[in-house]
C-alpha positions as CSV (number, residue, x, y, z in Angstrom):
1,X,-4.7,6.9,15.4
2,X,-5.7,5.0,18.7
3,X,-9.2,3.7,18.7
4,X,-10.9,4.4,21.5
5,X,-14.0,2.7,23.2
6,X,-16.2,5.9,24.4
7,X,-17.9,4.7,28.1
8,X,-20.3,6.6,30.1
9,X,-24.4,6.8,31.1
10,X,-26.4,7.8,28.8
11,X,-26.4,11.6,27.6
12,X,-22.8,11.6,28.6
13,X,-22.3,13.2,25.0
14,X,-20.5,9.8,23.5
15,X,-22.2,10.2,20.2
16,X,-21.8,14.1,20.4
17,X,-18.0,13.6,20.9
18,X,-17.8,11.1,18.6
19,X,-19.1,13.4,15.7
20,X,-16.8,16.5,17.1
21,X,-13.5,13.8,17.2
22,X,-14.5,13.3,13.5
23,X,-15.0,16.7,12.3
24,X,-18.6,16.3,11.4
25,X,-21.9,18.8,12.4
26,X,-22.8,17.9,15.6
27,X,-26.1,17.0,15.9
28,X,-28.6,14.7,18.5
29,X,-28.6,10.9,17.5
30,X,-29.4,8.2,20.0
31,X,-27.3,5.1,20.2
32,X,-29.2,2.7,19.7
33,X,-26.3,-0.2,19.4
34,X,-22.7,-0.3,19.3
35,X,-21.7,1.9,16.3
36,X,-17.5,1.2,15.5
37,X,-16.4,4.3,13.5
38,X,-12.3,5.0,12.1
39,X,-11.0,4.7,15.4
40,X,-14.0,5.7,17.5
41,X,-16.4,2.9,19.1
42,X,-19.3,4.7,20.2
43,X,-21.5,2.3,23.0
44,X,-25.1,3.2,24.0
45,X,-25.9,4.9,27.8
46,X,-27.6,1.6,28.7
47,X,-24.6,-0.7,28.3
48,X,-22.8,1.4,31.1
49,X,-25.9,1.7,33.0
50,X,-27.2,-2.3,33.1
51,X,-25.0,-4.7,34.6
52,X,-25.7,-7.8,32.3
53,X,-25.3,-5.0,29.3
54,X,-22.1,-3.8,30.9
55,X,-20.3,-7.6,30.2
56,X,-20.5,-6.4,26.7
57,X,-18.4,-3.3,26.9
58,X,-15.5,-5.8,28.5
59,X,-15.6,-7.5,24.7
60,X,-15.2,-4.1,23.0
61,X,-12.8,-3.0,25.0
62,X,-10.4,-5.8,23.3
63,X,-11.0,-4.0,20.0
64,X,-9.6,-0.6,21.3
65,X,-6.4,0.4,22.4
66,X,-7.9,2.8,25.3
67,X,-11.0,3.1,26.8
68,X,-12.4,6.4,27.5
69,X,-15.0,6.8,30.8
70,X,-17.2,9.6,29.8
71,X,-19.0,11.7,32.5
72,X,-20.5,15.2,31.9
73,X,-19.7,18.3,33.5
74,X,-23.0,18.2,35.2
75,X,-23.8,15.1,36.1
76,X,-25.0,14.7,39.7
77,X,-23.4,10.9,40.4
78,X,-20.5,8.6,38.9
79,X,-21.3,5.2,37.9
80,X,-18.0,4.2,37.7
81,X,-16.8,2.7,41.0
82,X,-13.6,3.4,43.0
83,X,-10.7,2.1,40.9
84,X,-12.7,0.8,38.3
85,X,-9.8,0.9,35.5
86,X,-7.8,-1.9,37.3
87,X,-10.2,-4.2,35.5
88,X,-9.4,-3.3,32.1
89,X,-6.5,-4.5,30.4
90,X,-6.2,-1.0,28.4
91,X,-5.2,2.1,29.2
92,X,-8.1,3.9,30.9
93,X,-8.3,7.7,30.1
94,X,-11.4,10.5,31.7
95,X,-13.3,12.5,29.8
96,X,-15.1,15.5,30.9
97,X,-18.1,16.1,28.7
98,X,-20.0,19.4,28.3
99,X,-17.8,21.4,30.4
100,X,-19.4,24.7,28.1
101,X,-22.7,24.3,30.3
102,X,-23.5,26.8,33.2
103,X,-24.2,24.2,36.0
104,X,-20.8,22.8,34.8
105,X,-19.1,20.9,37.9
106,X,-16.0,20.3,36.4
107,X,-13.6,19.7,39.9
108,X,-16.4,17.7,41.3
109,X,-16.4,15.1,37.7
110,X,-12.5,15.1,38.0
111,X,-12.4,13.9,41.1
112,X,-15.2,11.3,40.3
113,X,-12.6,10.5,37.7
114,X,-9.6,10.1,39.8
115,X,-11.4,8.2,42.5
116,X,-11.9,5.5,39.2
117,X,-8.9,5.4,38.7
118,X,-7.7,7.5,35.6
119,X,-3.8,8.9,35.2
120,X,-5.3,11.1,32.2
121,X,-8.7,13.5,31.9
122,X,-9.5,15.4,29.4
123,X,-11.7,18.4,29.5
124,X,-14.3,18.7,26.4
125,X,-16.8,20.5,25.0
126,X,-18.1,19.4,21.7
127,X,-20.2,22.1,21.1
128,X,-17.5,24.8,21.8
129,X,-14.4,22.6,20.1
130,X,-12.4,23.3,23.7
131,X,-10.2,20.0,24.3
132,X,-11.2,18.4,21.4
133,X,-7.5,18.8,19.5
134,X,-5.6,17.9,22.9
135,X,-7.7,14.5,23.1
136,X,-7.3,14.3,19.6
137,X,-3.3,14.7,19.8
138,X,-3.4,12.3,22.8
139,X,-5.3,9.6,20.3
140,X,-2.7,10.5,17.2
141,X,0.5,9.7,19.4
């Protein structure tokens, strides 16, 4: 399997997904630090959010082999800025979180997502299990 370095604010369901990706009851945990799981390296909200905490994410993006930028479904702004991936030096994929939630904007995230920069995006719901095997066939291959 691919590990993957989940990115995004906080309460972009990173922990959430991470627990769904690994088969496990899905319930609310705050990240407190960096937590590196099989495959999955789960960052708090605040390293994405803090741009002296962000340097750090650069660091643990050499331990993955993709990067994952997280946004939920209803999220009313993108923190990632236009063409953000061409910084990294993995491959970048989106990740639409909580797309089960009524006030879901799903086009609106994807093309937040695009504007970033990322080829791939992936539609989740944790709570629901709908994407979850596609992003987990993508990370198998």
């Amino acid at each position: 399997m691919k590990k993957i370095l989940l990115v995004g604010r906080t309460s972009a369901g990173k922990t959430t997904l991470t627990q769904a990706l690994q088969g496990r009851e899905i319930k609310y945990e705050k990240t407190q630090s960096v937590f590196n799981y099989d495959g999955i390296i789960d960052t708090p909200g605040e390293y994405a959010e803090n741009r002296i905490l962000g340097r750090a994410l650069a660091l643990y993006a050499y331990e993955a082999d993709v990067v994952g930028l997280l946004l939920a479904s209803d999220d009313v702004y993108s923190l990632y800025s236009p063409n953000i991936v061409s910084m990294a030096n993995r491959e970048v994929i989106g990740i639409i979180t909580k797309t089960d939630k009524e006030e879901a904007n799903i086009p609106q995230a994807e093309r937040w997502l695009e504007i970033a920069g990322c080829k791939k995006i992936f539609k989740v719901s944790a709570l629901t299990g709908e994407g979850i095997d596609e992003l987990l066939e993508f990370l198998t291959k």
